[in-house]
C-alpha positions in Angstrom: 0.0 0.0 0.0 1.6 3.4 -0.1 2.7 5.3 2.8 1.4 8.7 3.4 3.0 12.0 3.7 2.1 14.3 6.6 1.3 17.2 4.2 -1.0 16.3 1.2 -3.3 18.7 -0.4 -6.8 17.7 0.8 -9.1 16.3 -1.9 -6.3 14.8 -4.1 -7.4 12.5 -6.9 -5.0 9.9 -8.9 -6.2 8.0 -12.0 -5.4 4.6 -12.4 -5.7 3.2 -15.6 -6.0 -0.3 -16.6 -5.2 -2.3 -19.7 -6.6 -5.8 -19.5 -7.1 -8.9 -21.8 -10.2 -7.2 -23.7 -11.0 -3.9 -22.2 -9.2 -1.3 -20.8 -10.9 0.5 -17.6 -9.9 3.8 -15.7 -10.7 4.9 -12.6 -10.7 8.3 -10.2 -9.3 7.3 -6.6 -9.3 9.6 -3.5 -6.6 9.7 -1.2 -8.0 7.6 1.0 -8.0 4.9 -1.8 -11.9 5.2 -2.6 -12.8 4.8 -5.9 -14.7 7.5 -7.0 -15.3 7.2 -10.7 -14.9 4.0 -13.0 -14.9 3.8 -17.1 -14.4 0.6 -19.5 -14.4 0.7 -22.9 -13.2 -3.0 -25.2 -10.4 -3.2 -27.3 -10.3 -5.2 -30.1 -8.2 -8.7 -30.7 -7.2 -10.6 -33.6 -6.8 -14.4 -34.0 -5.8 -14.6 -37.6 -4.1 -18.2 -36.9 -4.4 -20.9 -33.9 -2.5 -19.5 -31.4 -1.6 -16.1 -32.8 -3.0 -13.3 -30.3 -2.5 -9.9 -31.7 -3.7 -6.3 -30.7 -3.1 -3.0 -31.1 -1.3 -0.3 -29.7 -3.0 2.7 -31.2 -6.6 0.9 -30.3 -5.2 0.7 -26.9 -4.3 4.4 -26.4 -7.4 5.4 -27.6 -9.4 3.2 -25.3 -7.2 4.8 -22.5 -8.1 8.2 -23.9 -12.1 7.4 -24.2 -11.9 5.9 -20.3 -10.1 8.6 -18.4 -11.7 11.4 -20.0 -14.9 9.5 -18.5 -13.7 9.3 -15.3 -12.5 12.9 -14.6 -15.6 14.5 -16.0 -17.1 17.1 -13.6 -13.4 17.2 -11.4 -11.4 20.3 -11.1 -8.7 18.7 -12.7 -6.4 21.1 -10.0 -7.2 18.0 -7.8 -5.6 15.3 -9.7 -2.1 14.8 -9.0 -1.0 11.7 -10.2 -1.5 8.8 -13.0 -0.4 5.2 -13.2 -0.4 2.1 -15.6 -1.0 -1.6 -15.6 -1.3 -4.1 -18.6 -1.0 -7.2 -19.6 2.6 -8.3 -20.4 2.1 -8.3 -23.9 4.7 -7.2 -26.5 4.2 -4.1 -27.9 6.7 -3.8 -31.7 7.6 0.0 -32.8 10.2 1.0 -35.4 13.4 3.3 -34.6 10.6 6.6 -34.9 8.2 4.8 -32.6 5.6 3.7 -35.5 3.8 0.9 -35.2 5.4 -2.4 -36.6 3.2 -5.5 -38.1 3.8 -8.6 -35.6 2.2 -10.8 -38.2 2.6 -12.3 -41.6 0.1 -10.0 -43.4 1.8 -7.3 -42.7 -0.6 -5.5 -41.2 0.9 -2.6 -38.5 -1.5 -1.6 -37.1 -1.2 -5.3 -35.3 1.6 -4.4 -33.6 1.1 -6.3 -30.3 1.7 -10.0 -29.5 -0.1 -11.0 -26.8 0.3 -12.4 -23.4 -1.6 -15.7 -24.0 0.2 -16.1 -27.6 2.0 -19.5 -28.2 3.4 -19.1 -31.5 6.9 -19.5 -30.1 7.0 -22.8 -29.1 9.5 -23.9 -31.0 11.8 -20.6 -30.1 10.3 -21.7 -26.0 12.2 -25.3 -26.1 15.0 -24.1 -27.7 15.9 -21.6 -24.6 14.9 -24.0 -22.5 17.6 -26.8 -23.6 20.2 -24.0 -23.1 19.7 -24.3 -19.3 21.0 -21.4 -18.7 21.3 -19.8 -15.2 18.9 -16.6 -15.9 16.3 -19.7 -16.4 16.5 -20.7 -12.1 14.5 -17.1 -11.7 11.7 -18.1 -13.9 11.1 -21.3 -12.2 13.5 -23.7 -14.3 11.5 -23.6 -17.4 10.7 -20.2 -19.4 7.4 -19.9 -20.5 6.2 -19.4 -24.5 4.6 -16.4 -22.5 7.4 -14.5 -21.8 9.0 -11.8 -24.1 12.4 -14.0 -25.1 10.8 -16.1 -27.1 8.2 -13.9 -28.9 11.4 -11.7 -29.8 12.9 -14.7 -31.4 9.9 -15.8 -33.7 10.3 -12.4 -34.8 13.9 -12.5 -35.6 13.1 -15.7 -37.3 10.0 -15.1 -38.8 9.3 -11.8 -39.5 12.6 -10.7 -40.3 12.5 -8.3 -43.2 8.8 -6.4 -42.3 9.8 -6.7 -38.8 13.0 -7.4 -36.9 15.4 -5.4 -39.1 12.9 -2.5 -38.8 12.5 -2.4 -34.9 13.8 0.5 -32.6 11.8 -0.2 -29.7 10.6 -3.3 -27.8 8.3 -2.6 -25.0 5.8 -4.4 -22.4 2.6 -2.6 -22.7 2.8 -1.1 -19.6 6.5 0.7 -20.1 4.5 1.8 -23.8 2.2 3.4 -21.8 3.9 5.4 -19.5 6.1 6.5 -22.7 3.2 7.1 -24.7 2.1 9.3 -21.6 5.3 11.1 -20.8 7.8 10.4 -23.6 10.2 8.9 -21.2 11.6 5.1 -22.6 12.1 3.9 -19.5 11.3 0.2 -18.3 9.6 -1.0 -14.9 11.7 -3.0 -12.7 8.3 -5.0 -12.5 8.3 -5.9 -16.8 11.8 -6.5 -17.4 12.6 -8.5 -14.3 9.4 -10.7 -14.7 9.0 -11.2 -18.3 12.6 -10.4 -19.8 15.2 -12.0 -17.5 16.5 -9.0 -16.0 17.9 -9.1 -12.6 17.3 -6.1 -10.2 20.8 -6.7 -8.8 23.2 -7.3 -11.9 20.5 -6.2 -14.8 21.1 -7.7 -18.4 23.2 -11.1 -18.7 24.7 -10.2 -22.0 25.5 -14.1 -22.2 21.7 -15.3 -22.4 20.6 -13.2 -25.2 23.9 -14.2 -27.2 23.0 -18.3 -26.6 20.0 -18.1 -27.8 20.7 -16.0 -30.4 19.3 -12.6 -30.2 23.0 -11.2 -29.5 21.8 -7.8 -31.6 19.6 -6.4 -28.7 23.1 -6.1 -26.8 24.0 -3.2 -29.0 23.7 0.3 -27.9 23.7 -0.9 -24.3 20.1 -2.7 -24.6 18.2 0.5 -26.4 16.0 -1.9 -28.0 14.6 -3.3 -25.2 15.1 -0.8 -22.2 18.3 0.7 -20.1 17.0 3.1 -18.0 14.7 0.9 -15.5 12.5 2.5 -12.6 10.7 1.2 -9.2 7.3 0.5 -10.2 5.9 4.0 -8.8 8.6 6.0 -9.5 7.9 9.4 -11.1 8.8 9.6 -15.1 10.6 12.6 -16.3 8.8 16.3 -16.0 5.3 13.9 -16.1 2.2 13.8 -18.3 3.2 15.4 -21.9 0.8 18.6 -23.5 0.2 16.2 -26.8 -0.6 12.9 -23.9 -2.4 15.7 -22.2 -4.7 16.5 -24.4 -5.8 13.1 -25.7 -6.4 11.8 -22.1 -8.2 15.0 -20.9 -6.1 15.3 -17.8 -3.6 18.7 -16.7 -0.3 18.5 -18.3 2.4 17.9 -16.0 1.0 15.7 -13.7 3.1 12.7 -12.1 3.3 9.6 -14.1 4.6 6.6 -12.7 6.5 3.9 -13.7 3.9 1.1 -14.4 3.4 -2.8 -13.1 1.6 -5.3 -15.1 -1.6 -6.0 -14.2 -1.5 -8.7 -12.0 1.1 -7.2 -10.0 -1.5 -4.2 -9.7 -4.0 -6.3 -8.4 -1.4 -8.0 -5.9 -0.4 -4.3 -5.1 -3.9 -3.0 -4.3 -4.8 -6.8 -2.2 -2.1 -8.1 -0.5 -1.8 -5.5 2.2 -5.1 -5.1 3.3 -6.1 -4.2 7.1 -8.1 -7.7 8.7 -7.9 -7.0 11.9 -10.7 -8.1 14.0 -12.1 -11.1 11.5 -10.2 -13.7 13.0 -8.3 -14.7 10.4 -5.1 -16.9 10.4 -3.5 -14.0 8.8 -3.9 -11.4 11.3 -0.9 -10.5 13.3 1.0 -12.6 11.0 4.1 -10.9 8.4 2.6 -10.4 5.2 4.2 -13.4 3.6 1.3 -15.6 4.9 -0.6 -13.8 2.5 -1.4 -15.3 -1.5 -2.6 -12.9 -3.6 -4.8 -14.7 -6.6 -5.5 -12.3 -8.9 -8.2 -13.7 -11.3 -10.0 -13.0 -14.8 -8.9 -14.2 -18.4 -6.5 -16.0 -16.5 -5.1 -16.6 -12.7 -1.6 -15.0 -11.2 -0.7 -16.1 -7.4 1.3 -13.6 -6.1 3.5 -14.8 -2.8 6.3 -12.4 -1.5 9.0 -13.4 1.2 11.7 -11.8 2.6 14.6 -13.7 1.3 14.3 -15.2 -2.8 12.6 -18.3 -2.3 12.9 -21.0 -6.0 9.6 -22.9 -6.5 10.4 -25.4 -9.1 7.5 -24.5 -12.1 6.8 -21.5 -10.4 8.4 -17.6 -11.6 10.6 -15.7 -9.8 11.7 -15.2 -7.2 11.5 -11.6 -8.5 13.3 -8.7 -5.7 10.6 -5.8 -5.6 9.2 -6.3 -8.4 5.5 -6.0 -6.9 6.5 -4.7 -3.1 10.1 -3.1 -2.8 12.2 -4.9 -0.7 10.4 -8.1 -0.9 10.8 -11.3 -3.3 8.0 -12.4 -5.4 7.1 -15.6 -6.6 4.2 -15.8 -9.3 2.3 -19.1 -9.6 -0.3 -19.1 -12.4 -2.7 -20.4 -15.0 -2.9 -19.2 -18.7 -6.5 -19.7 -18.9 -9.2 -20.0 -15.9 -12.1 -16.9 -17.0 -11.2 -17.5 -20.7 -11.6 -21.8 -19.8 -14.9 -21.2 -17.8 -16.5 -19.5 -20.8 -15.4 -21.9 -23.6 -16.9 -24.5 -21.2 -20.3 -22.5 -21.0 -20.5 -20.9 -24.1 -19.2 -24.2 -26.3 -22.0 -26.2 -24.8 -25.3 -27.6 -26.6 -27.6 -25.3 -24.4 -26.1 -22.5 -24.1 -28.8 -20.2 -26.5 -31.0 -21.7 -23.6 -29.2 -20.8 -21.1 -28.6 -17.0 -21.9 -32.1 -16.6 -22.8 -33.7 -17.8 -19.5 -30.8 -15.7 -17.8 -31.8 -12.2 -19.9 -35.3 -12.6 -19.1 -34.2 -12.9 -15.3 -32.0 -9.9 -15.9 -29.2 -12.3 -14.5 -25.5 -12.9 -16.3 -25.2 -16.9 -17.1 -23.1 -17.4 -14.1 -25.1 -15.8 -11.7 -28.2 -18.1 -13.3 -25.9 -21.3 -13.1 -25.5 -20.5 -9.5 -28.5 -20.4 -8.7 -29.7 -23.4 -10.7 -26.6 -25.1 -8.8 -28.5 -24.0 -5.9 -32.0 -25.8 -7.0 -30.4 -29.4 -8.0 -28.0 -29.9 -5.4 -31.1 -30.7 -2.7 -29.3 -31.3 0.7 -26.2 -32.5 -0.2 -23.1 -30.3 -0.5 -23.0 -28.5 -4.4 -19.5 -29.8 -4.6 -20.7 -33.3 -4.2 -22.6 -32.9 -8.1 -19.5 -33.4 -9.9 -19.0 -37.0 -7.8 -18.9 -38.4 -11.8 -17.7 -35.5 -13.6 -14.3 -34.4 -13.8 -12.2 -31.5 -15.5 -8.9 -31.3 -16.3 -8.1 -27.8 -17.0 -5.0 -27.0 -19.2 -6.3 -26.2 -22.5 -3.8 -23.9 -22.7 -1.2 -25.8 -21.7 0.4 -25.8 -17.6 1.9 -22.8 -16.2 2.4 -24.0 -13.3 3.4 -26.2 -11.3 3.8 -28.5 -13.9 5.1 -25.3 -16.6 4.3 -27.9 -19.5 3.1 -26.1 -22.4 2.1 -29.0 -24.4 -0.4 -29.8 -21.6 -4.0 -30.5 -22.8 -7.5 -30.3 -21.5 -9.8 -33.0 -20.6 -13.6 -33.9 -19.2 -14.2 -37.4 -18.1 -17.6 -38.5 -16.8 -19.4 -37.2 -19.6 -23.6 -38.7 -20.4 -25.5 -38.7 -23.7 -27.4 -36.0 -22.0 -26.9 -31.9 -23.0 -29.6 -30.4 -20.5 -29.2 -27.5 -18.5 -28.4 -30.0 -15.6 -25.8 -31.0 -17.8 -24.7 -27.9 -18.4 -24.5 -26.5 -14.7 -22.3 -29.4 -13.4 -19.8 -28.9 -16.1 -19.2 -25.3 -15.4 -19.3 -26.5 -11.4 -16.4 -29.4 -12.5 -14.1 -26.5 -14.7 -14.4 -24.1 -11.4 -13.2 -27.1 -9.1 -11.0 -27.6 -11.4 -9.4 -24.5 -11.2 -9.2 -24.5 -7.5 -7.5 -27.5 -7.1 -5.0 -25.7 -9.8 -4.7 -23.3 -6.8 -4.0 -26.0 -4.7 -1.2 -27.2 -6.0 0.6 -23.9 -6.8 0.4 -23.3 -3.1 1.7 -27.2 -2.3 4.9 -26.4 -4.4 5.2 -23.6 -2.8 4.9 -24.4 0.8 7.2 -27.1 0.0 10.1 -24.9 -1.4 9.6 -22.9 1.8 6.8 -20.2 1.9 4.0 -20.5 4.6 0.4 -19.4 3.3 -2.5 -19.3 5.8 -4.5 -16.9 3.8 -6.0 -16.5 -0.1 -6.8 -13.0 -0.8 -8.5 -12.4 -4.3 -9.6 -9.7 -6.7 -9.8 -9.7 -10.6 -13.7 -10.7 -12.2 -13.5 -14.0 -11.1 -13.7 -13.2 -7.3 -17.0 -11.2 -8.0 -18.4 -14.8 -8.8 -19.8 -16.8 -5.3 -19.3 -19.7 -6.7 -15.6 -19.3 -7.7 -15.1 -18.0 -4.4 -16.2 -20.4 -2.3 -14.8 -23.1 -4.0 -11.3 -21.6 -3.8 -12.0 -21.3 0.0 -13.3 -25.6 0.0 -10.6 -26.7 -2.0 -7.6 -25.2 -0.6 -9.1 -25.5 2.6 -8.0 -21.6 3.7 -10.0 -18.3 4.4 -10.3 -16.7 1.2 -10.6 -12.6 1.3 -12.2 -9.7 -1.1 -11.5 -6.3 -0.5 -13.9 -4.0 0.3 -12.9 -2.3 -2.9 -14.1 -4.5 -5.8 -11.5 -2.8 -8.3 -8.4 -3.6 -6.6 -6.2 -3.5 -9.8 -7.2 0.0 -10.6 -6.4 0.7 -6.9 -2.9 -1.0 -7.9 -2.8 1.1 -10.9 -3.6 4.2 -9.0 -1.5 3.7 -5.9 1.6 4.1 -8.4 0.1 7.9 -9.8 0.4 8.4 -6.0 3.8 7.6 -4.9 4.9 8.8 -8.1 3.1 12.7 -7.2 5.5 12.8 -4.2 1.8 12.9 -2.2 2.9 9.4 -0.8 6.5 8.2 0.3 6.4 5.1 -1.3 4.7 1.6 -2.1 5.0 -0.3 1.0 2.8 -3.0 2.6 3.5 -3.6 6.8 5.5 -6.8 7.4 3.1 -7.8 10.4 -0.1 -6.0 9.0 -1.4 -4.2 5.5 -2.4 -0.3 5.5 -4.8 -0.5 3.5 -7.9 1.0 2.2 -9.9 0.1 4.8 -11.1 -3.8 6.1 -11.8 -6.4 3.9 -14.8 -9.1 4.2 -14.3 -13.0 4.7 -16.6 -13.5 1.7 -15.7 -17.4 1.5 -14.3 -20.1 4.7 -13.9 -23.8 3.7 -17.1 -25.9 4.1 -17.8 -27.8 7.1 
């Protein structure tokens, strides 16, 4: 959380802005860490081949634009002192004049992102990974196809003429945005040492990139792909730009921070909440018996310790790259929103489904809840899927296993296709999920952490269901924030720090500051 300063203007204001799998939201937070105002707008993807996950970086920036002017309407923009950023970790392409470059084989540039959950490096993943180099012990052993090494190797290999030899800038989304904000290059300790192998102690390894054969982003001491790297929360240069200024509707000059990916946002704005008084095996307890599970499109589990901790399948550990001063380790799993709906939506029923939920003016997974609610009778709902069981890497295992060629898998399955049907198979992929959780925090208990306590936030944790199951399975106190929108908390904690109104980001070793107490929404079943 970040640490106040004895002499803030009153009524300050800090935008966080965040850039997620298919939207990008903004919201207006008080200095207290109240949301006050909240904007989403969808971004568009492409899919033009299996595998191949591709955006926009000009869409993106004017979704950011279209949100934030939303969210500051009616303020006296005097007030607002600060912005921040968090995105995916997707790969944003620009050439040497910072114009967007086509990451595909059409040619198109105004495609110029690879995204997060692309795996059309696979080939370029097992290659690094035979090399067995050291850098490869921070990322769990195995690198991932979703990190940015291997993605800048298709390229070099694939796209070379249209693409590679073109290139000037390679940037995680987040480090775009704050440069598209305040014309500062500079990297986030958070992106490079989570997603590009750089080490917060002895930064580039000059002997990784040259093994696996990307040697050319040495040159020009790393310009490429970032030299100048900043504390998540750090201010950037003299701040927000006029041009930036005037596209997002906000003062020019205002503090812009260094950014975080997403995930880490939403293990920012979480992890140090205040629980005193709910009796939780957390309270009184350092921080590091705290998992942060941030969930949506997918599911990061964010565990911080004092000293680097290696989980064998699991990232990291990663020094401050979410809270300074502490080691991360980042469990996850590539698909858990995005699995649940191909479940749902893929299935026979489904056009029955959404039409009974509309006329109840109910979302499909509130209706499946409740319908879980009507055929379970007196016995436990988890008991339904007795016969019914889900296996859930369709996208391959992140971890523990971090097996890429992983595959999905139902067994149990009737001639039936009824809504009964239906509802037990979207209870079997949500246990399925959970016990995913499970054994991310088994490996890491085993390597050494000690987790009493799951604290969620992401779209998933607005879902009972998900919730409770997460609490049943692991067999731990789960915990929601009172804020609902604890990555754009994240995001605007940064625009905080980074306005000199706040010290620094910081989270108590024996208790969070937070923004005020957070509910038990979920204990395991008796």
């Amino acid at each position: 959380m970040a640490v106040p300063r004895g002499d803030r203007e009153p009524g300050s204001y800090y935008v966080g802005v965040d850039v997620g799998t298919g939207s990008v939201r903004a919201a207006l937070v008080d200095q207290r860490g109240t949301l006050v105002a909240f904007a989403d707008q969808p971004v568009n993807q492409w899919e033009p081949q299996f595998n191949h996950h591709e955006q926009s970086s000009e869409d993106i920036w004017a979704a950011c634009c279209v949100v934030t002017k939303k969210v500051v309407q009616g303020i006296n923009l005097n007030r607002i002192r600060g912005l921040g950023f968090d995105a995916t970790c997707s790969l944003v392409v620009l050439d040497k004049e910072f114009r967007p470059l086509p990451v595909n084989h059409e040619g198109d540039p105004h495609r110029n992102i690879i995204m997060w959950l692309d795996h059309r490096a696979i080939s370029q993943v097992h290659r690094i990974n035979e090399t067995k180099h050291s850098v490869l012990q921070y990322v769990g052993g195995v690198m991932s196809v979703e990190m940015q090494a291997p993605k800048l190797l298709w390229l070099k290999e694939n796209l070379r003429e249209t693409c590679w030899d073109k290139a000037g800038h390679f940037f995680d989304l987040p480090d775009f945005l704050s440069w598209k904000a305040t014309g500062v290059p500079a990297r986030s300790l958070c992106s490079l040492v989570c997603k590009w192998t750089y080490s917060a102690e002895k930064g580039w390894d000059d002997s990784f990139w040259k093994v696996i054969g990307l040697e050319d982003l040495i040159a020009n001491n790393y310009n490429k792909i970032g030299n100048k790297v900043l504390p998540p929360g750090a201010s950037l240069g003299s701040g927000l730009t006029p041009e930036a200024a005037k596209d997002l509707g906000l003062p020019a000059g205002i503090a812009v921070a260094a950014s975080l990916i997403d995930a880490h946002a939403g293990g920012l704005g979480v992890i140090g909440a205040d629980v005193r008084g709910h009796g939780l095996a957390c309270e009184g307890q350092p921080v590091t018996s705290r998992l942060a599970v941030i969930c949506g499109t997918s599911s990061c589990h964010m565990g911080i310790s004092k000293n680097p901790i290696f989980v064998p399948g699991v990232w990291g550990p990663y020094f401050s790259a979410m809270v300074p001063g502490f080691w991360l380790n980042e469990g996850g799993q590539s698909v858990t929103g995005k699995l649940i709906d191909h479940m749902v939506q893929g299935h026979a029923v489904f056009p029955e489904l959404q039409a009974k939920a509309t006329a109840r003016c109910q979302s499909v997974y509130a209706y499946l809840n409740s319908h879980l609610d009507l055929i379970k009778k007196t016995q436990p709902v988890g008991f339904l899927t007795v016969d019914l069981h889900v296996w859930p890497d369709f996208h391959g295992n992140r971890s523990p296993l971090a097996d890429l060629t992983l595959k999905g898998m139902v067994t149990g399955l009737k001639l039936s296709q009824d809504l009964d049907d239906l509802a037990i198979l979207y209870l079997a992929t949500v246990q399925a999920i959970a016990f995913g959780t499970r054994l991310i925090i088994e490996a890491m208990e085993t390597a050494g952490h000690s987790i009493s306590t799951l604290f969620l936030c992401g779209g998933l944790s607005k879902n009972p269901l998900f919730v409770q199951m997460h609490a049943d399975i692991t067999g731990m106190p789960v915990v929601l924030s009172q804020e609902v929108e604890s990555v754009l908390v994240g995001a605007a904690i940064l625009g905080a720090c980074a306005s000199g109104d706040f010290a620094s980001v910081q989270v108590g070793e024996d208790r969070g500051v937070g923004h005020g107490p957070s509910p038990v929404w979920g204990y395991p079943s008796s």
